[in-house]
N, C-alpha and C positions, 0 to 999 in steps of 0.2 A: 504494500500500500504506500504510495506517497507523504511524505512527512512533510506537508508544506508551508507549515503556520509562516515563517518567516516574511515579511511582506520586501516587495523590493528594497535593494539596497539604498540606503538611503542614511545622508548624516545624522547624528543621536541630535536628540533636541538639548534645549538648554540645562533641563534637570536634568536628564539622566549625569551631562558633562558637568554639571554646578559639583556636584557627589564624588563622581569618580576624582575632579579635581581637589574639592577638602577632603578628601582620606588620611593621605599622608600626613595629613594637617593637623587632621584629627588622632592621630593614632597615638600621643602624650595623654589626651586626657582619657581616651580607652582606660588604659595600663591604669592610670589614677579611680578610674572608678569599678574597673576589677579590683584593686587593693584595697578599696573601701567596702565594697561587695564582701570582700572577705574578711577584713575588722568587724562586720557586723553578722560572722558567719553564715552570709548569704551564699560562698561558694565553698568547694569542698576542695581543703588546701590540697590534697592529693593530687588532686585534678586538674586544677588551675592554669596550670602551664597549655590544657588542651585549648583552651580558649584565646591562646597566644600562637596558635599554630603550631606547639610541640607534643608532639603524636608520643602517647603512654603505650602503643603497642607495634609492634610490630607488622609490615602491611602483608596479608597472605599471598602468598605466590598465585599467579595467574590472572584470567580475570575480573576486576573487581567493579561492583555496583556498588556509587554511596547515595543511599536516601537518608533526605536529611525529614524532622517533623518535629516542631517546637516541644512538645510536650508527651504527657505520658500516653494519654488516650489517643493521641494523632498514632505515634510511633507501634501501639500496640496496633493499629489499625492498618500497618501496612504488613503484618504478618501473612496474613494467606497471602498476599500480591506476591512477598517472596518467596513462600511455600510452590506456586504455580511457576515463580520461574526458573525455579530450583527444580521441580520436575520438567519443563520444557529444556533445559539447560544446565546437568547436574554438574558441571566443571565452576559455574558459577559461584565467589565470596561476594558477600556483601561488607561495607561500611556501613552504622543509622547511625545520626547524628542527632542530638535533637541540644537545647539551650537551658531547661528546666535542671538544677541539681536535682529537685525532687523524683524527677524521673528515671534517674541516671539505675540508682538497685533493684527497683522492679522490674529497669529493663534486661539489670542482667541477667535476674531469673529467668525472664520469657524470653531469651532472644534465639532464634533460629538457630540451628545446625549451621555450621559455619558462617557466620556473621558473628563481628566485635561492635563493642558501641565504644564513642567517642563523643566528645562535648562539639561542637561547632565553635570554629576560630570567629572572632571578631570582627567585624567589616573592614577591618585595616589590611591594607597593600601587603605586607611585610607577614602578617600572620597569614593573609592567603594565601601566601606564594609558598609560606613554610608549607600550610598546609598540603596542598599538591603536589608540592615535590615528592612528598614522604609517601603521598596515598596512588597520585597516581591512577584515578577512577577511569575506569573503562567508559561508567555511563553517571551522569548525574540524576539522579530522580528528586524533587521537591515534591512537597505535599503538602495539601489547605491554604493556609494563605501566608504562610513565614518566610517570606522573601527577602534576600540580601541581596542588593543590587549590585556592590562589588566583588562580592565574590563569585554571584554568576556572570559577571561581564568575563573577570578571572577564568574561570571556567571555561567557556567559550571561546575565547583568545584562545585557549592550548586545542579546541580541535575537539574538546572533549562532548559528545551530545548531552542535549539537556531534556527533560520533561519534564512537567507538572503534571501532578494526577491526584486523584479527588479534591479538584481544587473547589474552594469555597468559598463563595462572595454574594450574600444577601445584600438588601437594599442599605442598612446599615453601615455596614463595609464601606460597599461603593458609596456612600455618602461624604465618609470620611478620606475617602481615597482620591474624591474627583478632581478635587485642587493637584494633586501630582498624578497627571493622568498621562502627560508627557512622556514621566518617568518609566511610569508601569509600561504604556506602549514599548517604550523600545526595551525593557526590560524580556519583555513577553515573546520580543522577537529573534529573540536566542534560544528561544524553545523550541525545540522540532516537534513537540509533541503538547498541549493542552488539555485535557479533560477535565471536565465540570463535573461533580457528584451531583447535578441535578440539572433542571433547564433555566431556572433562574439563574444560579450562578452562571451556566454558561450566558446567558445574555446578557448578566450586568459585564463579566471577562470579556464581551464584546465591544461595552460602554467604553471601558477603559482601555479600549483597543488592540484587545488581542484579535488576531486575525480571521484563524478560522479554530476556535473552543471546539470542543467534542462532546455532547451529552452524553454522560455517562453515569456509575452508579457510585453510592459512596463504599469508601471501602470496609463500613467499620461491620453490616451486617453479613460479613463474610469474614468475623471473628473468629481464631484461634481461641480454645477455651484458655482459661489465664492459669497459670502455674502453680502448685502446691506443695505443702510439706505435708507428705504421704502420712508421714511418722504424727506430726500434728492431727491432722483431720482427723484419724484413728484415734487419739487419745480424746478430742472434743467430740468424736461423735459418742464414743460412751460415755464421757463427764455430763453430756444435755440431752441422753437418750429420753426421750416422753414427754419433752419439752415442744410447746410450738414456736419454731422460730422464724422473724419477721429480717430481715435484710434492709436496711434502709443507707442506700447508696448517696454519695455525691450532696450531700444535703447542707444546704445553704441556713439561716437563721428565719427565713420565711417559709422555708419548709416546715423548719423543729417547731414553728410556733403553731401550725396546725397539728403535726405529727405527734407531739407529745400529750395532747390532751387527748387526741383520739385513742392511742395508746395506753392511757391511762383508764381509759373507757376497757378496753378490750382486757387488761390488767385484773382489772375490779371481779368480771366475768368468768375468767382463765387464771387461776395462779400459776399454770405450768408454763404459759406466754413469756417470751424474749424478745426483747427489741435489739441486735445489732446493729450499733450503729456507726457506720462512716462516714463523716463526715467529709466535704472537699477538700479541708484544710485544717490538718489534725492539730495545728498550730493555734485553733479553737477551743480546745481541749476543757479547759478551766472557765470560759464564756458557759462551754458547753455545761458542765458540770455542776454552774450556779442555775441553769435554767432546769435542769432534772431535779435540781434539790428544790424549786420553786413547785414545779409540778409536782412534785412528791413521791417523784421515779427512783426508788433506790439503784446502786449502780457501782460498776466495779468498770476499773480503768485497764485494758489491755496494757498500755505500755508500763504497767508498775508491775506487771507478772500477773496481775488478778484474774482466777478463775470466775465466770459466776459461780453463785449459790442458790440454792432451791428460794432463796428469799431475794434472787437480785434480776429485777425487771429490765433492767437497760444492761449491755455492755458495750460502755465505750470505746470502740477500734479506734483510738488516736494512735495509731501507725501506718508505712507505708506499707506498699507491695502485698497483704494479704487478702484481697477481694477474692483471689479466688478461694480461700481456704469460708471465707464468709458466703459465698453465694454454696457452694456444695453445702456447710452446714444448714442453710434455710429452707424455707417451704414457698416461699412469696417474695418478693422484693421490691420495696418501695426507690425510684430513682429520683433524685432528689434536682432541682435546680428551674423547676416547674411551677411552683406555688407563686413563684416573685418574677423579678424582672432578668433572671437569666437567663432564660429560652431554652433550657433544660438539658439534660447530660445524655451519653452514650447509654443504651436500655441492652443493646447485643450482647455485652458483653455476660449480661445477667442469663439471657433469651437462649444464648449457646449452648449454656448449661442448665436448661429443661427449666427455669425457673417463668411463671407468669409475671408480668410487670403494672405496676399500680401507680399515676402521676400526677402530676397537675395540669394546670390548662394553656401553660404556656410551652409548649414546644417547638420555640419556631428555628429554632437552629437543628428540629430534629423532626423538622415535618412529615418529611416524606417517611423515615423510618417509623415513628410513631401511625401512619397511616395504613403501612402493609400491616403494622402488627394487630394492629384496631381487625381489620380484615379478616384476620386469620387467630383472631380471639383471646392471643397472647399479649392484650394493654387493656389496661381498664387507667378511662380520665377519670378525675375526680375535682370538684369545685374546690377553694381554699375555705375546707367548712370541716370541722375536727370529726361530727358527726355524721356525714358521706362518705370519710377518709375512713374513720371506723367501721362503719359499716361492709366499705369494700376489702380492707385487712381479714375482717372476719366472715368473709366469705368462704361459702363451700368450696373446695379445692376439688380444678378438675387438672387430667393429666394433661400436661403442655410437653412434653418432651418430643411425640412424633411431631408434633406441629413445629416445634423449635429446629427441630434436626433437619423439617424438610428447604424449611426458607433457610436455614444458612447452608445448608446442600445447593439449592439452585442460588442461592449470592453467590457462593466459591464457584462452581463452571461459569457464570457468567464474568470472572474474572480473566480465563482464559485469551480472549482477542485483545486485551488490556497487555499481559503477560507477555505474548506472542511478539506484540508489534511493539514493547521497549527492549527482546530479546532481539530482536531484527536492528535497532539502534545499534548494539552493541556492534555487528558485524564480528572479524575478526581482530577487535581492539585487544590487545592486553594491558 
């Protein structure tokens, strides 16, 4: 097939060159706020150096693919895409890269057979140049909307192809984006490859000038289930045997403020009921812990070792990396980032692993996936109303697992033509 997003040759506009020219310019005060990043242990001194362009590993012999994806949930979402080009292409290593520390150790539980993760260098000249020397990618892959302009301009200067895939830009986005529309244009046209995770985004990617987008689908309901400690799950599933347990994922302080009285509803009913709870940002923790002692949720805190007990109704998961050890122990799973103003979390990741999903009314960063699942019986909406929330928690439980296994069965083969035509990029690169 033709790769031909590029639009004719033609000189960069003012932004993209305004950028590319303060880099070097900019690359003192980088270094300066990496070291304050890290005075306030925001980076992981171990690490640190990845973000300066000096590679902590060694690059694997042969072919290499780096995808890069900001964050935890992005990065776990391009698993199956490399799963399929691993089987179209089993000589293939990858690079993920993504910018989050938080995400850096549950990536390295979950990361593919042959692929390393690495921090993403900094937009400066010097760290990009380290970068690529050492790595050396056969193919660049980007993904959703985490875009460095200088290091794919980098990129490209060496020869090296580029794609974007499940890329994502609601109206929001493009709102904020249309003032450097310039930028993004000629940004866009170093891409040999575009795809949209849905038709919106492909037309606002149009707005902003990319040439010819691809609708396509997103990556994340073609989940990889999420990794575990075999030896854990065995000891918690007999510590909570007889227990009903509720999952409540990603959840923001608009959520806990319906969720907890509903919760307490269902509590009052059920002594054997458990709420686990994860929050987005376990760095909540003690926010968390005054509003359970308000509601009158007793409650034992994961990260201090605490087991529950036959008398503790909440257990606080303020840690990283175990969602999947929480979604196998549950029966239901509330996904949290619905109730309020943040257009709601990844639900797949729950849906993989046979579990039914229960939310709020705001999904709009997860429209379309929230819509197959509505279809196919595995989502229940719920208004921000403690007593609808309760009501649907304590619903009869029907079996969702064939219905889970068939939609992420048909999400992964329609990954395939996706798979195919960035293995086609590659050619014979090494």
């Amino acid at each position: 097939m033709p790769f031909a997003n590029d639009q004719s040759p033609k000189a960069d506009g003012w932004q993209l060159r305004l950028w590319l020219w303060l880099r070097p310019l900019l690359q003192p005060m980088m270094r300066r706020i990496l070291r304050r990043r890290l005075a306030q242990g925001r980076e992981d001194p171990q690490r640190m150096g990845e973000k300066l362009g000096q590679a902590t590993l060694p690059r694997p012999p042969g072919r290499l693919v780096w995808l890069h994806a900001v964050g935890l949930g992005e990065v776990m979402a391009l698993r199956p895409l490399i799963a399929q080009m691993q089987a179209d292409a089993p000589d293939l290593r990858f690079l993920i890269t993504s910018t989050a520390r938080s995400s850096a150790g549950v990536i390295g539980q979950n990361l593919p057979e042959g692929a390393v993760h690495q921090f993403l260098p900094l937009d400066g000249p010097e760290f990009g140049a380290r970068f690529l020397d050492h790595w050396q990618p056969s193919l660049s892959v980007w993904s959703e909307q985490d875009l460095w302009p200088g290091l794919i301009c980098d990129t490209a200067r060496r020869g090296i192809p580029l794609a974007w895939v499940n890329a994502r830009m609601n109206d929001a986005s493009l709102k904020k984006r249309r003032r450097m529309r310039g930028l993004y244009r000629d940004v866009m046209a170093r891409f040999a490859l575009v795809e949209a995770q849905d038709a919106r985004s492909a037309a606002n990617l149009r707005k902003l000038g990319a040439a010819f987008p691809r609708e396509g689908q997103s990556l994340k309901p073609a989940a990889e289930p999420l990794g575990v400690d075999k030896a854990a799950l065995t000891t918690l599933q007999a510590a909570l045997a007889g227990r009903s347990i509720i999952i409540a994922a990603s959840t923001h302080p608009a959520d806990e403020a319906v969720l907890f009285p509903a919760f307490r509803e269902i509590a009052a009913r059920d002594p054997a009921a458990l709420l686990i709870l994860a929050p987005r940002l376990p760095a909540r923790a003690n926010e968390i812990a005054a509003a359970l002692d308000a509601a009158g949720l007793s409650h034992a805190w994961r990260s201090l070792g605490a087991t529950p007990t036959p008398a503790t109704r909440v257990w606080l998961a303020d840690t990283f990396g175990e969602l999947g050890l929480w979604y196998r122990l549950a029966e239901r799973a509330f996904i949290g980032g619905a109730m309020g103003e943040t257009g709601g979390h990844n639900p797949w990741e729950a849906v993989c692993l046979g579990l039914p999903v229960i939310h709020g009314p705001n999904v709009a960063n997860f429209a379309r996936d929230y819509a197959e699942l509505h279809a196919a019986g595995l989502a229940t909406e719920v208004p921000p109303d403690p007593v609808a929330l309760s009501a649907a928690l304590a619903a009869p439980l029907t079996d969702a697992s064939a219905k889970a296994e068939t939609l992420v069965s048909e999400a992964r083969a329609a990954l395939q033509p996706l798979a195919a035509d960035l293995v086609a990029l590659i050619g014979d690169r090494t």
